[in-house]
N, C-alpha and C positions, 0 to 999 in steps of 0.2 A: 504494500500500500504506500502509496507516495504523497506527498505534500498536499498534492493537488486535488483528492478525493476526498470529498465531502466525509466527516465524520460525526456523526450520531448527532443532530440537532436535537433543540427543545421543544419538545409538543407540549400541549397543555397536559397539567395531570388530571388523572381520573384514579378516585378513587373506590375502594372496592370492601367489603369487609373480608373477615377471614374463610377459605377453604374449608369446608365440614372435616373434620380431623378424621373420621371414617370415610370420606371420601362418596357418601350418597349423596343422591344429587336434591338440591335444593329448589321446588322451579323458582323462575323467575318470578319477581313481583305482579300482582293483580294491579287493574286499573287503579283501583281504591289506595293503593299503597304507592303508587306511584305518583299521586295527586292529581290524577285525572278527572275529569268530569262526568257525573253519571249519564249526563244526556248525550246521546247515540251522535247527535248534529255538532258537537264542538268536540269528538274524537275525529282524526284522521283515517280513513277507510285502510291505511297501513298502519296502525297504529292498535286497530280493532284485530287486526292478522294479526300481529308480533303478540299481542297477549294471546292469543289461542294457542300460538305453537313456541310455547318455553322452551327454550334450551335444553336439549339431554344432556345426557353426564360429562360425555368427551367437551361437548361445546362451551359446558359451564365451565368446566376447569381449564379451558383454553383463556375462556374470558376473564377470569380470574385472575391467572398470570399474567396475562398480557397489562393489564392496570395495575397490579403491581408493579411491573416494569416499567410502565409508562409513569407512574409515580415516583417511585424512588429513582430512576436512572439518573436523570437531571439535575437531581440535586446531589447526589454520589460524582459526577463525572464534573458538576463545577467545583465541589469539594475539592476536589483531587488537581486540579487545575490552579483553581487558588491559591493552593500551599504552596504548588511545584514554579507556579508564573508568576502568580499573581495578577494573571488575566481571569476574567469571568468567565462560562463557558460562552454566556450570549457575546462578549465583547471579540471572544476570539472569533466566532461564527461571523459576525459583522466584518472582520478583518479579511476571515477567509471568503467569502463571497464575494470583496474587492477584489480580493488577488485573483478569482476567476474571471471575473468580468473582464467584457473587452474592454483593454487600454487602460484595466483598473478602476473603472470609473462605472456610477451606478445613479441613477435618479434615486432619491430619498427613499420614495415610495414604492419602489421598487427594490430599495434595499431594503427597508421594513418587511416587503412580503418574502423576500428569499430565507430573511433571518428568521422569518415568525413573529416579530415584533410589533405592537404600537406607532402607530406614527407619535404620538405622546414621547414613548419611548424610546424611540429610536434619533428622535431631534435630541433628547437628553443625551443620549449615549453619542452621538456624532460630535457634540459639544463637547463631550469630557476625552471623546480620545483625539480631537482637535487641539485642544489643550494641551494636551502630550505630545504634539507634531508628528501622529500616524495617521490622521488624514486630513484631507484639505473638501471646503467648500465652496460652493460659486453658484450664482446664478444660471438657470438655465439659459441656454443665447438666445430659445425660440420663445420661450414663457418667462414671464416676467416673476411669475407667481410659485414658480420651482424652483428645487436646489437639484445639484448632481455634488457627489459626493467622489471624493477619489484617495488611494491608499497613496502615500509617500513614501517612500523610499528605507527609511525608517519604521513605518507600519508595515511591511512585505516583513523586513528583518524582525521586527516584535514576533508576527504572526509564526514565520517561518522556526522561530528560536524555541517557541512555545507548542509548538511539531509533537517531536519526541515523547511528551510529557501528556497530552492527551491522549496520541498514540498507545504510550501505556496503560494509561484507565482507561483505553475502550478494551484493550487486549484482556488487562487481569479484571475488569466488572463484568464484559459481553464474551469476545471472541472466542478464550481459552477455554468458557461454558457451553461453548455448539459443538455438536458432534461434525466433522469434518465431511463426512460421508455424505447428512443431511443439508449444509451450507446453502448450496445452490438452491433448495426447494422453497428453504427455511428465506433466501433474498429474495426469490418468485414470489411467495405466499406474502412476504412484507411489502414486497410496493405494491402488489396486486390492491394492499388494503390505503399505502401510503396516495394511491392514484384516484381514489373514491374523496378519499379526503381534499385533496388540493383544489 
């Protein structure tokens, strides 16, 4: 894996309660417990399906883990990043996304949707690593009303130095936990779900 390959962003988390420690299956919540509405006219005609057909066992315990994961990962791998850079994981993703981009350089808003981020958030964070001279900002030439954002010279070097060190917490959190054999199915089955979302 090399510099240049995206590694593990942040999705929102979701959270889950715990696994039946027997491992029976649980079904999924009824309309009532979900805070649904009794009347048939402000449910979604998919919405009426999903409660009828709960989740069997294999599905539940897939769904299970997978919120786990999608909850603790994020915060484990900025953990880890933190100690090691002292970059954030979001600051280094903003970093990396510049350095893919053509000519380094990314519309605000555009760099907000690649990172996951808040436009809120992401002018904050352009600001604070502006500050630190890893990137630069400017008005759009064609909108008056835009920014474009671009990595320096200095931010490729931040980003690039700060490699290794994510590299390893995605290895000993994710990698070193997939069977080898499964990999390929297990990245088919991921974006299959990552492409629904985007």
């Amino acid at each position: 894996m090399s510099p240049g390959v995206p590694v593990l962003l942040c999705p929102p988390a979701l959270r889950a309660g715990p696994e039946p420690a027997d491992g029976r299956h649980t079904p999924i919540p009824t309309g009532h417990h979900l805070g649904l509405r009794d009347n048939p006219d402000q449910d979604s005609q998919d919405t009426r399906i999903a409660l009828e057909a709960p989740l069997d066992s294999d599905e539940e315990r897939f769904w299970r883990a997978l919120t786990r994961v999608v909850a603790a990962l994020p915060k484990a791998l900025d953990d880890d990043l933190s100690k090691a850079t002292g970059l954030t994981l979001s600051e280094y993703t903003v970093l990396m996304r510049l350095s893919e981009a053509d000519g380094g350089k990314l519309r605000i808003g555009d760099l907000a949707s690649s990172a996951a981020l808040s436009l809120s958030r992401i002018s904050r964070m352009v600001n604070s690593l502006q500050a630190r001279g890893w990137m630069g900002k400017r008005r759009h030439d064609h909108d008056a009303r835009g920014w474009v954002t671009s990595l320096t010279d200095e931010g490729l070097r931040r980003r690039e130095s700060a490699y290794p060190a994510l590299l390893l917490s995605a290895r000993r959190r994710v990698v070193d936990h997939v069977d080898c054999g499964a990999a390929a199915m297990t990245v088919h089955q991921i974006r299959r779900i990552a492409s629904v979302l985007e």
